[in-house]
Backbone bond lengths (Angstrom), bond angles and torsions (degrees), N, CA, C in turn:
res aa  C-N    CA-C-N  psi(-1)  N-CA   C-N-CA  omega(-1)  CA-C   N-CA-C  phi
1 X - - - 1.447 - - 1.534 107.23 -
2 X 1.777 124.01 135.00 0.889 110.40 -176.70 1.623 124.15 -79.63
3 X 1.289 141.22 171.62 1.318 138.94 -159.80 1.049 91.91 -77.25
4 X 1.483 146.20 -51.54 1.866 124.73 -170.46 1.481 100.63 -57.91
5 X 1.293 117.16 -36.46 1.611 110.77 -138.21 1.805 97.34 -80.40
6 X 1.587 100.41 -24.47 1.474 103.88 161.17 1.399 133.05 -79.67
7 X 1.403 108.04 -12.30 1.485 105.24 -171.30 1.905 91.72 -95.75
8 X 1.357 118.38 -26.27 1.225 104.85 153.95 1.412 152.43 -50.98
9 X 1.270 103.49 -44.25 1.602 121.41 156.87 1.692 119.05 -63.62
10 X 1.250 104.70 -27.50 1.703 123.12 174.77 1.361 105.47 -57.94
11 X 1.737 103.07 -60.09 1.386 107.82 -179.60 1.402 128.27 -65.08
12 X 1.586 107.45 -41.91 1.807 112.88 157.77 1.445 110.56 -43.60
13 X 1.276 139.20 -50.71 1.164 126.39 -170.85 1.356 139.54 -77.90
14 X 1.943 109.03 -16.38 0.965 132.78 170.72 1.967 109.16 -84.93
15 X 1.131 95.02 -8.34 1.811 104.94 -179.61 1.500 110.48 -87.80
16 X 1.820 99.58 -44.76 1.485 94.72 173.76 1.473 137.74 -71.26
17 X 2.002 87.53 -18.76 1.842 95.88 171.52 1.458 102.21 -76.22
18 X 0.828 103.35 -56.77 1.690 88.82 -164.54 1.516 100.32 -46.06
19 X 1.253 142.73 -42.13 1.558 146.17 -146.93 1.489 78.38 -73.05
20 X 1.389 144.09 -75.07 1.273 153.99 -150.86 1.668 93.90 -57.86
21 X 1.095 109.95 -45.80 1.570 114.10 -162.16 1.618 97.89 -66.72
22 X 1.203 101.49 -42.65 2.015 91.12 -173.05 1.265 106.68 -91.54
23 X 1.466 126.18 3.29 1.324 131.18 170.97 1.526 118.25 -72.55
24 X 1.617 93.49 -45.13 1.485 103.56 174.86 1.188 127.54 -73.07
25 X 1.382 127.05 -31.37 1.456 160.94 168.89 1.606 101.27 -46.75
26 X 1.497 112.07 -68.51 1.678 131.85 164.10 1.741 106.57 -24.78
27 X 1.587 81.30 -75.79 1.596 75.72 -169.33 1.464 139.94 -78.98
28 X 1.611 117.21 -4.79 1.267 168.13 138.33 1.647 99.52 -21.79
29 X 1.883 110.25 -58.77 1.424 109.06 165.99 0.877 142.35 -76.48
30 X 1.699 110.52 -24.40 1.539 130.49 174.37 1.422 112.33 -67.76
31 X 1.293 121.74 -24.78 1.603 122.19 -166.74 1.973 103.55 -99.24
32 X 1.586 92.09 -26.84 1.809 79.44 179.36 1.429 95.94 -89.51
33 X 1.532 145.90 3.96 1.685 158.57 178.97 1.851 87.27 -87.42
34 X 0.842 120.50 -66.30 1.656 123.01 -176.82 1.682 114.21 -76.46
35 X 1.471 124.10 -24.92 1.379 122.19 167.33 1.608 114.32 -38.33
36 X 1.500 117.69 156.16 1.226 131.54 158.19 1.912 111.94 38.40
37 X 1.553 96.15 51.26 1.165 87.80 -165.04 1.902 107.36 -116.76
38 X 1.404 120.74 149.89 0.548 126.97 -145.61 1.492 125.62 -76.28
39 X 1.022 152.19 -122.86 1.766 137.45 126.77 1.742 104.73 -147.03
40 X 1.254 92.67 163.70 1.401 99.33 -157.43 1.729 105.81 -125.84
41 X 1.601 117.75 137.01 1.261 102.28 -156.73 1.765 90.08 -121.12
42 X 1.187 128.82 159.75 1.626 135.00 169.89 1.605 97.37 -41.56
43 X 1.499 97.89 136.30 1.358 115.16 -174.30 1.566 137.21 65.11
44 X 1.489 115.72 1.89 1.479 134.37 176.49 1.645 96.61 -51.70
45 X 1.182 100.37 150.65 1.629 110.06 171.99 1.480 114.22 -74.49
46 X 0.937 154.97 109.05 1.528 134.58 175.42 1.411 131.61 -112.78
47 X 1.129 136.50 148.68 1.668 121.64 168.68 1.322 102.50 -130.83
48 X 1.404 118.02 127.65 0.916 135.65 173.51 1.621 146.03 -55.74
49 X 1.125 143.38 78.33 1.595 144.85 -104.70 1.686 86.56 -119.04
50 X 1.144 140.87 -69.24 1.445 132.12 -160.06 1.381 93.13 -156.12
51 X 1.531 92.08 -179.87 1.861 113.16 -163.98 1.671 89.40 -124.50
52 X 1.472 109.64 124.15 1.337 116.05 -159.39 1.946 85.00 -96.80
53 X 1.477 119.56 -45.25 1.406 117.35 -165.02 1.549 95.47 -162.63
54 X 1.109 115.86 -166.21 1.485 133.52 -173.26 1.580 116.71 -50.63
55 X 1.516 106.69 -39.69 1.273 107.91 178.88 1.720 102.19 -159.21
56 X 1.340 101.58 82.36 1.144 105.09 -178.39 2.078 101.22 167.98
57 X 1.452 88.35 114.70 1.558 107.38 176.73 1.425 123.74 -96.13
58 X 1.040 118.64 169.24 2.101 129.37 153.39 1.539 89.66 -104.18
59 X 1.636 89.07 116.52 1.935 112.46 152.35 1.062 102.29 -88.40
60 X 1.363 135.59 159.65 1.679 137.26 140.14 1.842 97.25 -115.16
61 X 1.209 79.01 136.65 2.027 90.27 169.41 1.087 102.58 -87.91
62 X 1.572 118.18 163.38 1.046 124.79 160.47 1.378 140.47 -45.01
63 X 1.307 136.26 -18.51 1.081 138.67 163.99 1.314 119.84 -102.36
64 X 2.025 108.83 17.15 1.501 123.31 148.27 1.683 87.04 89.00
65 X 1.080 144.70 12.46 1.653 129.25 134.92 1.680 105.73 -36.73
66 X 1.112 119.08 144.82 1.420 136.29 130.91 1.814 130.55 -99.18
67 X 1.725 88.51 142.18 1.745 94.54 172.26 1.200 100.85 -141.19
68 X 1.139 109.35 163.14 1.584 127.03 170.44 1.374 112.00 -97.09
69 X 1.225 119.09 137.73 1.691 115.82 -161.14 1.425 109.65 -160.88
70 X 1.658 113.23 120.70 1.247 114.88 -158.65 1.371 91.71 -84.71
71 X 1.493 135.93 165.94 1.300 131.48 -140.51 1.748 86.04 -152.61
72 X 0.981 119.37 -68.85 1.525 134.04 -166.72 1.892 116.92 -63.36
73 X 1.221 113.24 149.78 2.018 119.27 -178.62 1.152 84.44 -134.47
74 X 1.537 108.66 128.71 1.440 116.65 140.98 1.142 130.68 -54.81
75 X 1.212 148.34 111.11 1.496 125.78 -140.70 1.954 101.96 -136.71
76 X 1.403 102.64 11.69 1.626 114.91 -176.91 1.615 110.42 -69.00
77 X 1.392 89.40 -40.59 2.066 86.23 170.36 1.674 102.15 -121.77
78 X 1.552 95.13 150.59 1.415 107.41 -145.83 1.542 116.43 -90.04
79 X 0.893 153.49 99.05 1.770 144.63 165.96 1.503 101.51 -75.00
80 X 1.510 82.83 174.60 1.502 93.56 -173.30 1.480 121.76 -66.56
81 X 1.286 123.50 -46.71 1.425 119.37 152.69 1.259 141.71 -59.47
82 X 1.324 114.09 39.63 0.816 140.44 -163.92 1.524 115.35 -82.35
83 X 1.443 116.24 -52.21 1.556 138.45 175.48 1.836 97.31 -55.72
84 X 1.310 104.13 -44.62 1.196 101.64 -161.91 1.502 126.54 -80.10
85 X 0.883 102.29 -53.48 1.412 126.92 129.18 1.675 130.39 7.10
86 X 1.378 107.31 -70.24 1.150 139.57 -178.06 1.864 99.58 -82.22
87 X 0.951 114.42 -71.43 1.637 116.29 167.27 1.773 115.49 -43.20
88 X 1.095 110.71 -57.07 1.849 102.45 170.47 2.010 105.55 -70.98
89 X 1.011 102.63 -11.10 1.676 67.24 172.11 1.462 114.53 -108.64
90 X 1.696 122.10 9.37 1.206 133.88 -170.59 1.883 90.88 -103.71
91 X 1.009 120.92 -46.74 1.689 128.65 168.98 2.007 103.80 -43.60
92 X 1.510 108.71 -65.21 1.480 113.61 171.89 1.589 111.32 -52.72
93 X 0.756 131.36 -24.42 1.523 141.98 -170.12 1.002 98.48 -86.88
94 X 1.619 132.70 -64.49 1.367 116.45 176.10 1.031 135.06 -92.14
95 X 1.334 110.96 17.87 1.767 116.93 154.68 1.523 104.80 -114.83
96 X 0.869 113.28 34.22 1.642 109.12 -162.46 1.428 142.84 -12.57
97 X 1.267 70.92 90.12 1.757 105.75 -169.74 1.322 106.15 -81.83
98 X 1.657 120.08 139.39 1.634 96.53 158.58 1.328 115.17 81.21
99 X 1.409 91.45 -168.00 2.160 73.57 -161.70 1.537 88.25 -75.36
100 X 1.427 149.24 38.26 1.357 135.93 179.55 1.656 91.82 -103.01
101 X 1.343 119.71 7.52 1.542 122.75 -179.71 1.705 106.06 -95.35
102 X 1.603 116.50 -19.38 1.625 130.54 -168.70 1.738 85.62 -89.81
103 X 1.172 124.60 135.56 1.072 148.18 173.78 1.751 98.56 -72.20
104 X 1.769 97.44 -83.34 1.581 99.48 -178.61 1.839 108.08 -38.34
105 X 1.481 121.00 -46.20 1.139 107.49 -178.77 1.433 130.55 -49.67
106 X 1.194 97.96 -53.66 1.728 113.92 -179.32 1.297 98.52 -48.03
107 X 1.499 124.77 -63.42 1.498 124.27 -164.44 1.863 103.44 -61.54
108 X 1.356 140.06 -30.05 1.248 131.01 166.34 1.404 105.32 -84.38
109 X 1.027 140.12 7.27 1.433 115.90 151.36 1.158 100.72 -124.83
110 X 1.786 138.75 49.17 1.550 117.71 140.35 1.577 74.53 -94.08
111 X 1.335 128.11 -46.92 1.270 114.98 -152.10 1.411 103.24 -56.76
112 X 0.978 130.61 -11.67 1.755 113.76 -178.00 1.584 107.02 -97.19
113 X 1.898 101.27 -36.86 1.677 84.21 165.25 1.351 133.89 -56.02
114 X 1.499 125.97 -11.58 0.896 140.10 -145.69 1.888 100.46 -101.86
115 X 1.326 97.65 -38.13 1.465 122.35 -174.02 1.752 95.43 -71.85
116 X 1.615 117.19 -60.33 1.217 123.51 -164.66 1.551 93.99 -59.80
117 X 1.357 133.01 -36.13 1.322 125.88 -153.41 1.676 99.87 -87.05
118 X 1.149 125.49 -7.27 1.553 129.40 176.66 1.723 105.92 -107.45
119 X 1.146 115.80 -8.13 1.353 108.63 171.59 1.890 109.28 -95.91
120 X 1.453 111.43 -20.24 1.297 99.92 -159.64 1.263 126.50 -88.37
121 X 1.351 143.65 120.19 1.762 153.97 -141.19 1.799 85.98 -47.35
């Protein structure tokens, strides 16, 4: 085999470990972020601790449980709760309720409304 054609394949293989390595690492964090976690019922107190991914936080309750709790609706195609929907999270928003009280939050989900609203037919 000639010497590029190996140092090429060398390099493919050292690309795919590492890819595997931070893959595993990734998800390695996401599962001890979602481990032992708690559940959360209508009206629980919560404060909001970190941003696990795109749409999905750490609550802690008040008596210091944690859950992971997807936060965000795609809201580009319409269901029926839709009106409603749209009105309670514009009400939380302007009293800032909810994660509309997390700064970093708010700013990743206009940015995704913002994203959903340029993708949708």
């Amino acid at each position: 085999m000639a010497r590029g054609t190996w140092l090429f394949w060398a390099l493919i293989a050292v690309l795919l470990g590492a890819s595997a390595f931070f893959a595993l690492g990734a998800e390695r964090q996401r599962k001890a972020a979602l481990a032992g976690q708690a559940s959360l019922r209508s009206g629980d107190v919560v404060r909001f601790v970190s941003v696990i991914d795109g749409d999905a936080v750490v609550a802690v309750r008040e008596d210091g449980e944690q859950a992971a709790v997807r936060v965000l609706a795609y809201t580009a195609y319409p269901f029926p709760a839709l009106p409603m929907y749209l009105q309670a999270q514009e009400q939380a928003r302007a009293e800032r309720a909810g994660l509309w009280s997390n700064p970093e939050v708010v700013a990743r989900a206009d940015a995704l409304l913002a994203e959903w609203r340029g993708a949708s037919p």
